[in-house]
N, C-alpha and C positions, 0 to 999 in steps of 0.2 A: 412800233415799227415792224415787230413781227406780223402784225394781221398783212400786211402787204407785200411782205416776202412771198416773191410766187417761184412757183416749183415744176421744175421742167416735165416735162411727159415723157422722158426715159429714165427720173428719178420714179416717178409715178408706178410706171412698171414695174422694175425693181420691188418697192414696197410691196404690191399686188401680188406679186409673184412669191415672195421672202414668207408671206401672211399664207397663202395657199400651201406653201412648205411645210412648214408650222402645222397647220390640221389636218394635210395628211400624215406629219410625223405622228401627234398627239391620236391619231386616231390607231394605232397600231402600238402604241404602251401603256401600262398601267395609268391607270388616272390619280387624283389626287387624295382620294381616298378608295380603298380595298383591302385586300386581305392576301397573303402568300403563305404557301405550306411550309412548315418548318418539320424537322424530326421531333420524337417526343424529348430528348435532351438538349434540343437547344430551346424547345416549350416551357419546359420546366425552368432551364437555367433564366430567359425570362422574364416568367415570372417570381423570381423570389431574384433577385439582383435587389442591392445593396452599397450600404455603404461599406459595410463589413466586409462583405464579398469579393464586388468586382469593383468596390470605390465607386460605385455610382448611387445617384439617388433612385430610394424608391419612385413607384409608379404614388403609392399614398402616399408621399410630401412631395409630390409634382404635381399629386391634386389641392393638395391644401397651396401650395405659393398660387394655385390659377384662382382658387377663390376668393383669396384676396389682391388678386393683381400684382403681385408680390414678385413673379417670373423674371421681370427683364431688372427690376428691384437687383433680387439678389444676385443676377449674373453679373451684373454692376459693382455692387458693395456688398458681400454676405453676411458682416457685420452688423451694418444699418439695418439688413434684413430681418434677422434673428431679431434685434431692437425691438425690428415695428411689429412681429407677429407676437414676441415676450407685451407688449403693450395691448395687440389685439385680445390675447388670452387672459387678460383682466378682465374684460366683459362678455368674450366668448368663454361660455363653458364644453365647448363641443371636444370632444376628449381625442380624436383624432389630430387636432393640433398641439397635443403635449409629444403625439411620436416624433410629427414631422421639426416639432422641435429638437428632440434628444436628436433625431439622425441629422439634420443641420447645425448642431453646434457639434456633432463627434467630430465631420467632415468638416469645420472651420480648423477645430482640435489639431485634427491630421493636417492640415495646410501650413499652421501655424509652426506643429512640429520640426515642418521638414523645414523652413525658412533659414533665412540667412541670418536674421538678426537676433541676437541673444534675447532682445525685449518680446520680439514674436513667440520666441521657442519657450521663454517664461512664463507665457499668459497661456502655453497648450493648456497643464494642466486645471487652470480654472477652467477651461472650455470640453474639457473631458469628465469633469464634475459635475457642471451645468449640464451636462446630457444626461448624463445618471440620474441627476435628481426629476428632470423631465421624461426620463424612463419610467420614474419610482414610481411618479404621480397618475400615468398613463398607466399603469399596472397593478395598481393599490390603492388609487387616489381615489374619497369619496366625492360622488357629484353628482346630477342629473341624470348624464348617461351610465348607465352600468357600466362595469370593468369590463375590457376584452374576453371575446370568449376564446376558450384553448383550440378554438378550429382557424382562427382568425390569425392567417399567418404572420402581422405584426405584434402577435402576442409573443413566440419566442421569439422575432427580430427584437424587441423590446428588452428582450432578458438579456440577448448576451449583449445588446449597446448597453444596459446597467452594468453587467459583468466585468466587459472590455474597459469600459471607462473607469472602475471603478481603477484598474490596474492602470492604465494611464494618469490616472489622475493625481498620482505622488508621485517625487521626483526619485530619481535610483541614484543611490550613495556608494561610496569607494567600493565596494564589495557585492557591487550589482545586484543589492538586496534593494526593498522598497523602504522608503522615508517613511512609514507610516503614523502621522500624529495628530493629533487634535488641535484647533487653534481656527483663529479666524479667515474664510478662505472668502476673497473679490471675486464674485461669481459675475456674470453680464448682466445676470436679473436682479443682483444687491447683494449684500454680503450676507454670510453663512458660518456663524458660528458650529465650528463640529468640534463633537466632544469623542476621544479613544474611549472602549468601552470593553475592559478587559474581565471582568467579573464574572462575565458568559461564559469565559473561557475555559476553565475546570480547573487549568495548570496555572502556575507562576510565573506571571506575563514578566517579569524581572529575570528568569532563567533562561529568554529567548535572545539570540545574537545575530538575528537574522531571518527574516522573511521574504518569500523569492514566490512571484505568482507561478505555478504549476504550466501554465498556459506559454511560459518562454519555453520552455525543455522539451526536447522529441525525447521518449525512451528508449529506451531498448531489452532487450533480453527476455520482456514478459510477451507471456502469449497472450496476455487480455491487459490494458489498461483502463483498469475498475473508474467508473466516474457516475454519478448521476445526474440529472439537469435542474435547473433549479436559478433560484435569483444566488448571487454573489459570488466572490471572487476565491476560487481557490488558492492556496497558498503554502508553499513548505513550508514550517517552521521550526527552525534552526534552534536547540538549547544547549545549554554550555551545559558541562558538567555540574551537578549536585548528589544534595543525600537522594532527591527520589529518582533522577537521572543519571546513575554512576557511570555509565558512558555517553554521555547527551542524547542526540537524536536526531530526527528529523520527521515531525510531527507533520499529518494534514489540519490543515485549518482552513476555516471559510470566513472572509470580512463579508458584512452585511451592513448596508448603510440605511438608517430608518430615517426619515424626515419627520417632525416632529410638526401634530397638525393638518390638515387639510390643503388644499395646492392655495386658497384664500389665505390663509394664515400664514403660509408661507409665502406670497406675495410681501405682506406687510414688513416692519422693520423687526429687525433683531431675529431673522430666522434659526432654527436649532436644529442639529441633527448628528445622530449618533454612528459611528461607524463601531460595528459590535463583532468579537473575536469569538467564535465558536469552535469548538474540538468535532470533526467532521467523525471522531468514534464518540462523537456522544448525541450529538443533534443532528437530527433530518430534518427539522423544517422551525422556523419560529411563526408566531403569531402576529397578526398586522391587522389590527380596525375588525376583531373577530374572525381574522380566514388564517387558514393553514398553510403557509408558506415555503414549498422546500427547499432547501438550501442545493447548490450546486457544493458538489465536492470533489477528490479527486483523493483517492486512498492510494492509489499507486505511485504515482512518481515522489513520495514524497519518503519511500524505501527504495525507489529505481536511484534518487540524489546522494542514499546514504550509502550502497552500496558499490556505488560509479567508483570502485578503486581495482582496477587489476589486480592487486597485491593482494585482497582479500580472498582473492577466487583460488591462489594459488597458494592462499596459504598453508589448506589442511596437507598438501603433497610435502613444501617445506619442511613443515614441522616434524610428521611422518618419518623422513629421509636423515632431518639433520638432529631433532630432538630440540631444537631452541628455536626461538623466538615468537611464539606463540604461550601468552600467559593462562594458566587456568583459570577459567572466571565463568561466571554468568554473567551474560549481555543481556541487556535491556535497551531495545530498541523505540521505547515509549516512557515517559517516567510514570513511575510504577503511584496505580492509584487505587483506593482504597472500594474493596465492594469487585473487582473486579477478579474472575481466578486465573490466577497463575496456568498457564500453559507453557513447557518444557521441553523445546524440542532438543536432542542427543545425536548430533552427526556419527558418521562411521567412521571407518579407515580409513584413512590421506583424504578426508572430507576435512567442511568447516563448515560455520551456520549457514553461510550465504545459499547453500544446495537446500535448504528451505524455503528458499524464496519464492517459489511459485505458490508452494502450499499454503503460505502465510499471505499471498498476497491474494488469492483465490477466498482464504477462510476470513478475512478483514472485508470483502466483499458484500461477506452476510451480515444483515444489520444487527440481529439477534447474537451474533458472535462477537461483532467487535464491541459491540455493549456492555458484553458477561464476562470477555475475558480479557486480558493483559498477555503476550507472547514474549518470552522468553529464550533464550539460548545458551545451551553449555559449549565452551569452546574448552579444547584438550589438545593435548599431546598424544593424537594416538597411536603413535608406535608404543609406547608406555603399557606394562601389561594389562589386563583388563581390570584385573581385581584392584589396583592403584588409580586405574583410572575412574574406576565406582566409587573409591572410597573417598577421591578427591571428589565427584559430583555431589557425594552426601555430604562431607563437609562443605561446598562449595551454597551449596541451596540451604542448609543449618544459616551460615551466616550472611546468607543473603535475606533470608526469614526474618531473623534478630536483626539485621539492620533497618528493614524495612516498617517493622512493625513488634519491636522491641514491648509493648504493653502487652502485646498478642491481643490488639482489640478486632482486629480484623478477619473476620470469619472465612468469607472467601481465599485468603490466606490459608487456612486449611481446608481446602477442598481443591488444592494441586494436581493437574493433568501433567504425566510426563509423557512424551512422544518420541520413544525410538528406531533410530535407522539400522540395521548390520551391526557392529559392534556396539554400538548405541544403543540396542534394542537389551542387549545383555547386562552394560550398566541401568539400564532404567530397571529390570528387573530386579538389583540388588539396592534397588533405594526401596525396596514391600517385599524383600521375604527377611524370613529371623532364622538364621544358616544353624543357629545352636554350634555342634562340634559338626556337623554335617561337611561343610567344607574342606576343613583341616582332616577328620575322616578317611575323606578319598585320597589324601596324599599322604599321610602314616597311620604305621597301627598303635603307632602308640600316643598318649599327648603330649598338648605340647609342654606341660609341663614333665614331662620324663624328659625331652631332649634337652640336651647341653649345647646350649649355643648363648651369642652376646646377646645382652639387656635390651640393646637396640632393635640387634637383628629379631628378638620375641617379641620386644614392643610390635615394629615393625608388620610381623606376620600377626598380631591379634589384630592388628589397625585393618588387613588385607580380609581374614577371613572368619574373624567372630565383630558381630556390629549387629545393630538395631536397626531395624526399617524404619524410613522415616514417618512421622506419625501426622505429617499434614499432607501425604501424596494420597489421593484418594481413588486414582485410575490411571492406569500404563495404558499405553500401546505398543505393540513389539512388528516391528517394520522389516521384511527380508532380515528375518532375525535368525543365527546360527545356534540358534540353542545345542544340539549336539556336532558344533563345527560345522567348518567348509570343507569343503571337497577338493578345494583348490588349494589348502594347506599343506600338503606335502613336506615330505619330509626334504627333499631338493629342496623347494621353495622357502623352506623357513632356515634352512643352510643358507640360503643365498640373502634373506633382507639381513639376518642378522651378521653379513659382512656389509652391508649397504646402510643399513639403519644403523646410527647414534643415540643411542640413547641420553639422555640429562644427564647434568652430572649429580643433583640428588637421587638419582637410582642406583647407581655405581658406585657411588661415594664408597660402600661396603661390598662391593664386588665381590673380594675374594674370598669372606664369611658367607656371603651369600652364595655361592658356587660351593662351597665349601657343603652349604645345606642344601641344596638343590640335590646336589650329587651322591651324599653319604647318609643322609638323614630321611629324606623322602623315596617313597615309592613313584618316581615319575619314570614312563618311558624312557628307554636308552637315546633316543632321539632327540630328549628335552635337554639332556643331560652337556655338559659341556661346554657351557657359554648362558650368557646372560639373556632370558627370555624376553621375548618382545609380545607385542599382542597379536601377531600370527601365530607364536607360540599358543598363545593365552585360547585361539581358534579353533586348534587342532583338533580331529575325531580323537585323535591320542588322547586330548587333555584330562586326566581323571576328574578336576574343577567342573568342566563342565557336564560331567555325568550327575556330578552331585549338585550341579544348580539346577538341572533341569528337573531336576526328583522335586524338587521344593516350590511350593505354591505360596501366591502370594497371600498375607495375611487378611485374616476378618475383617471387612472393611474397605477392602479394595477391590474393585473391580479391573479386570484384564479382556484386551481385544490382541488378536494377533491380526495383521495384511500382509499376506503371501505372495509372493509374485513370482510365478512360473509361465517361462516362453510361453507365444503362443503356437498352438498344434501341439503341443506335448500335451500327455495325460499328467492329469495332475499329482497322483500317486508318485509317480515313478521320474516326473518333472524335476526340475530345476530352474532358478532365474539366473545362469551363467556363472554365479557365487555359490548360491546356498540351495541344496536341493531342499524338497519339501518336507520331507521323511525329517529334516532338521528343523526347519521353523516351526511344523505343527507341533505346539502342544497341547498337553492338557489343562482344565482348568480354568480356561478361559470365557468369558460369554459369548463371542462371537467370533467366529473367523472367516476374512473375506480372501477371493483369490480374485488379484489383479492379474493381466495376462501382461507382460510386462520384462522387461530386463532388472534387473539386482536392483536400480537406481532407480526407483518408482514412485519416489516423492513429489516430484512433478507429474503426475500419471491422472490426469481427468479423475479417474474411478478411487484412485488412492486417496486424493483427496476428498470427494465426496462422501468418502468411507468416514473421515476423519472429520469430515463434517456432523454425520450422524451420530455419529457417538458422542462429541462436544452439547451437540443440543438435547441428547440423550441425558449430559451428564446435568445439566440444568432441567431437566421435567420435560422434553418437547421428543416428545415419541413419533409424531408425525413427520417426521424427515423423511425426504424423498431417499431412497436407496439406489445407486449404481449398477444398473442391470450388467455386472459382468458376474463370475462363475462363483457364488458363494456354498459355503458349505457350512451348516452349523455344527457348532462344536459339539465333540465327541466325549464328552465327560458332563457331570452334574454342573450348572453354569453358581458364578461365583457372585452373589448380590452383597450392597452394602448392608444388607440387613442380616445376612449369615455371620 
């Protein structure tokens, strides 16, 4: 009936006219294909868009759905999609559809996630697994086409959909740590036996209470967050206390998921595959099908998680002011492992360890460093005099030694780096010189056995100033170090802490014997005299102590570096770093002395570190260390080798 329908001649028009509309509009805008200028930032953005990214699909898995028709497929059902192309890639071997695989089940992953229903949001992480191992294969898998090459910018999209997935792909438990375990996982392409694989690991996977991928946390406080690129998943790892972690930790580690086999054999039934625990201070890369694989790692946030305590930052002031609650000890921020040397670093006044944090997270950076050494810290009380607070570091690293490695099979164990700050810089020197009577000396003329005082109070004073170096420190550093005082000790200034500062009550305990001998017995300044000394006392130009420590050189065997840090624009002779003028830090006796241009607190100072670089790799045989173009001077006396 329609062919007879007839049509008036002012519909007629109409149409004629409506069509003429039409091409002159079309003839004045772009057509159906062309091109338009973009900037170079929205060129770039792009091209690398993502699912990672901007949650979209690439441009390469929008080619692959068109080659198999697959387009209006998965707009439909993304499910059945994934399905038919996991089925395609049993007889295509063409390796660009393993990506567009991993990035369409990330993105079913992420849809599934965010869903309403508990069964959807349970089946994510199989579907963030399944892209992983579709990553692995695409990135490692042997087959006809060669592996991606590293210009081909779905080669690192490929890494971090393995990466991401890998951290999606376990569930997070009360403690928003990751579930991480082995067992059989229902993947969309068939099931997948994965086996935990902690024997990589170096440490005692039983001593850990928590893993947390690196990739949730923004940091803060560091000027660099140290990280390299690589396949798997960074991760803190959390360990309870033990003998080799006497105060736990928070370890970097990297999981690395290997599929066991070829992407065919991994087709078939009973798939296997290992997810393997690596120590990111031991391993840079593993091996896969003969290629050298790096591992992604992240050294930093995994001391940025340990130290997120306000409390600690404000400790060393506390302690300083009040005398308590801060315990003497060595911290061990790693558990302590064997072959590895001890390095020691020694806060200052109203400090704590954490003011090493830049330096340590700058020197964990170098692969050659975190390999060779273990980092360590002394924590004190240091308003406590100086000579108490040396004597407790020496006992304190004694029995840290004997507990560690009690057989003394451990060589590196004797080959100890101490690194001191300011007051720290002075205790580290009194763990490598042998004082003889030298000490005691400067403050009577007579010994100590002529003077009449209690059992205690002489134990006491032998414990402070006749002792032995220790005989596994093998190199100091002395950092804005006062060897002949500060300048800012005044005699006002040490009136006034020692009404502000508290001392312990084990220093006190014999108060009035000890004033008693300060006062009648000793040659100290009138100034020292009358009150219970602190370690601004212990600083003074006054202090006779420090005349007779600075006369004494460290023993055969050890080598010494001084870092001087004087303003910048002042000469260096006649300088100061706000604390300590120069005329004080430099001494003799040392192999090398660098000047930082710097304030007092120069631990964190680019050049300071890199100083402390050169000499760690110095201390293992690697002479070729780049040096810090700021104002060095070599030292002024015969240099001191461990061969002397």
């Amino acid at each position: 009936m329609f062919e007879n329908r007839r049509v008036s001649p002012m519909a007629g028009w109409f149409h004629l006219l409506t069509a003429l509309l039409m091409i002159i509009g079309l003839s004045g805008c772009a057509g159906p294909i062309g091109v338009m200028r973009v900037s170079p930032q929205s060129s770039y953005k792009l091209s690398t868009d993502n699912v990672l990214g901007e949650g979209k699909m690439s441009d390469s898995t929008k080619a692959v759905l068109r080659r198999y028709n697959a387009t209006e497929l998965f707009n439909k059902d993304s499910k059945e999609a994934i399905r038919v192309l996991s089925e395609i890639s049993k007889t295509d071997d063409r390796r660009d559809l393993l990506f567009a695989l991993s990035e369409l089940c990330y993105m079913e992953g992420e849809k599934l996630q965010a869903g309403f229903s508990p069964a959807d949001r349970s089946q994510a992480p199989e579907l963030f697994l399944q892209s992983a191992v579709y990553a692995y294969f695409y990135l490692l898998g042997e087959g006809r086409e060669p592996p991606p090459s590293a210009y081909d910018i779905r080669f690192r999209e490929a890494c971090d959909l393995y990466n991401r997935s890998l951290w999606l792909a376990f569930p997070v438990n009360d403690n928003k740590g990751l579930n991480i375990a082995g067992g059989e996982r229902d993947l969309p392409a068939g099931k997948l036996s994965l086996v935990l694989k902690t024997d990589t690991l170096g440490w005692k996977y039983e001593n850990f209470e928590g893993l947390f991928p690196t990739d949730a946390y923004e940091i803060r406080g560091f000027a660099v967050r140290n990280r390299t690129p690589g396949m798997g998943l960074p991760l803190v790892g959390l360990t309870r206390k033990s003998t080799e972690s006497p105060n736990g930790g928070a370890l970097p580690i990297t999981a690395f998921l290997r599929v066991e086999g070829d992407y065919r054999q991994y087709q078939q039934a009973n798939a296997k595959a290992y997810l393997e625990l690596y120590s990111a201070l031991d391993s840079a890369d593993v091996q896969v099908n003969g290629r050298s694989v790096p591992l992604e790692t992240d050294i930093t946030t995994p001391l940025a998680y340990k130290l997120d305590a306000i409390k600690a930052w404000n400790a060393g002031a506390k302690s300083f002011l009040t005398g308590t609650g801060i315990p003497v000890r060595v911290l061990l921020i790693q558990p302590y492992e064997p072959g590895r040397i001890p390095v020691v670093f020694v806060h200052g006044t109203a400090s704590s360890p954490v003011w090493w944090a830049e330096m340590l997270n700058s020197l964990r950076a170098d692969p050659e460093i975190r390999k060779r050494f273990q980092f360590w810290f002394y924590q004190y009380n240091s308003s406590n005099l100086v000579t108490l607070s040396a004597a407790e570091l020496r006992e304190s690293l004694t029995a840290m030694v004997q507990q560690l490695d009690p057989q003394q099979k451990d060589q590196a164990m004797r080959d100890m780096v101490v690194i001191g700050h300011s007051q720290g810089g002075l205790l580290t020197k009194m763990t490598v010189v042998d004082p003889g009577d030298t000490l005691w000396n400067s403050v009577s003329d007579k010994s100590i056995d002529e003077i009449q005082m209690d059992p205690k109070m002489r134990s006491f004073a032998q414990r402070l100033l006749f002792f032995e170096p220790l005989p596994f420190v093998k190199r100091v550093v002395f950092i804005s170090t006062p060897h002949r005082g500060s300048y800012l000790t005044k005699d006002w200034v040490r009136s006034l802490v020692r009404k502000v500062v508290s001392l312990p009550y084990n220093v006190v305990v014999n108060s009035q014997e000890f004033l008693n001998v300060l006062d009648t017995k000793l040659k100290l300044p009138s100034s020292m005299k009358g009150g219970i000394p602190t370690s601004i006392d212990g600083m003074s130009e006054q202090n006779p102590l420090l005349k007779g420590l600075v006369s004494l050189q460290p023993v055969p065997g050890v080598v010494a570096h001084s870092i001087v840090a004087v303003k910048p624009g002042m000469d260096i002779a006649s300088g100061n770093d706000g604390v300590v003028e120069y005329k004080s830090a430099h001494i003799d006796g040392v192999e090398s002395e660098f000047i930082v241009r710097s304030e007092h607190s120069c631990q964190s100072h680019p050049f300071a570190i890199e100083e402390v670089r050169r000499i760690l790799l110095k201390h293992v045989g690697i002479d070729n260390a780049w040096q810090a173009p700021a104002e060095a001077v070599p030292a002024l006396t015969t240099k001191l080798t461990a061969d002397e």
